[in-house]
C-alpha positions as CSV (number, residue, x, y, z in Angstrom):
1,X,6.9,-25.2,-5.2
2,X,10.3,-26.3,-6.7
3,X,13.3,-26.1,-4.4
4,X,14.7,-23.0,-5.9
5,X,11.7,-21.2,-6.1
6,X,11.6,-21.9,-2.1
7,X,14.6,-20.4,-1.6
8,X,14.5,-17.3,-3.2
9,X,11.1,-16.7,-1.5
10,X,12.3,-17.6,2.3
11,X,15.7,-15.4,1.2
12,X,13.2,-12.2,-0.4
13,X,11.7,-13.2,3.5
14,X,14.2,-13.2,5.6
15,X,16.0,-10.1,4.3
16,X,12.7,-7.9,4.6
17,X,12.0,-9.4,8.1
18,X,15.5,-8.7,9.0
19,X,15.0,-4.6,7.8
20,X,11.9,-4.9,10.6
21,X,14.3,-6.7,13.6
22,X,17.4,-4.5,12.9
23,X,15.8,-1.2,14.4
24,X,13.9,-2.9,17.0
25,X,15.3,-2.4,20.5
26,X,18.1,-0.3,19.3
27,X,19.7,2.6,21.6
28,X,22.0,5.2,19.8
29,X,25.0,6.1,21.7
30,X,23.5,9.6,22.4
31,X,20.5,8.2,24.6
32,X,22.8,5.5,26.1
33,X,25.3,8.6,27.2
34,X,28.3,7.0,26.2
35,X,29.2,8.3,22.6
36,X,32.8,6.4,21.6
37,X,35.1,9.0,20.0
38,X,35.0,9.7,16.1
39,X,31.4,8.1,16.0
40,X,28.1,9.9,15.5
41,X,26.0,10.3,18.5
42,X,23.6,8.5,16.1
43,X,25.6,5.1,16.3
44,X,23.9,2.0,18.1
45,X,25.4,1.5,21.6
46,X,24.9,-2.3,21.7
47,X,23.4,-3.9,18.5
48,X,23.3,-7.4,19.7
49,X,23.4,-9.1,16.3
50,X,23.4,-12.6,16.9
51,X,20.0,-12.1,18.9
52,X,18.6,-9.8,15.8
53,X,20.1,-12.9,13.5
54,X,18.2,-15.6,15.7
55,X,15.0,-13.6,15.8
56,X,15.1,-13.0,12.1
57,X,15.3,-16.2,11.1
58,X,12.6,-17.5,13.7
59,X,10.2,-15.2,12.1
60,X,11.2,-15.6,8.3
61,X,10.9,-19.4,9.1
62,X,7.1,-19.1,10.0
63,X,6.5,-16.4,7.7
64,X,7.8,-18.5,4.7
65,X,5.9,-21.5,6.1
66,X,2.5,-19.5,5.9
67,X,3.1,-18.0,2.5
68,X,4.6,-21.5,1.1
69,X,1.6,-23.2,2.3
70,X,-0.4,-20.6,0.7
71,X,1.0,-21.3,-3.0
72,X,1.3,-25.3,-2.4
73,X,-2.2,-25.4,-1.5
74,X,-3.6,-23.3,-4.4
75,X,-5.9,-21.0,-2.4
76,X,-4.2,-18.2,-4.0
77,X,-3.0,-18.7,-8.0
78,X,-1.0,-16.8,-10.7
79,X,-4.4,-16.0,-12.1
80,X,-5.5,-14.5,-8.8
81,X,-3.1,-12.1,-8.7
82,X,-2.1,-11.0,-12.4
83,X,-4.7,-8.3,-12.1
84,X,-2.6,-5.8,-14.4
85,X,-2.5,-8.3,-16.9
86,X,-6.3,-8.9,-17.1
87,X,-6.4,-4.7,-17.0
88,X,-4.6,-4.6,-19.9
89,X,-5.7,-7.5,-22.4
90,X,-9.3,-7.1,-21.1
């Protein structure tokens, strides 16, 4: 897999896995009891981040490493997955 290819997969990675982390965990201000004026009840209390960041990038990292092992190893091709393509040419 060339270099830039590997990037834009473990960035297409981490950014999903990252919209997985971000709600985990999370307390709104309303359930915490604490709602900071001119905020929505609705608001996180205590984000935390650097942990989500950390955890995100642990799990994109072995995540990329199973799906780049996948396409450097041929068990799954192009041709294995352009079902559409076959659909329509026949």
């Amino acid at each position: 897999m060339p270099g830039f290819s590997a990037f834009v997969v473990f960035a297409f990675v981490w950014f999903i896995t990252l919209l997985v982390v971000l709600p985990l965990g999370a307390r709104t201000q309303g359930e915490a009891g604490d709602v900071t004026p001119g905020t929505p009840s609705s608001a996180p209390a205590n984000l935390n981040m650097r942990r989500k960041l950390i955890i995100t990038t642990i799990a994109a990292v072995i995540i990329w490493g199973i799906i780049a092992s996948i396409i450097i190893s041929g068990v799954v091709t192009l041709d294995d997955i352009d079902v559409i393509n076959h659909w329509v040419n026949g």
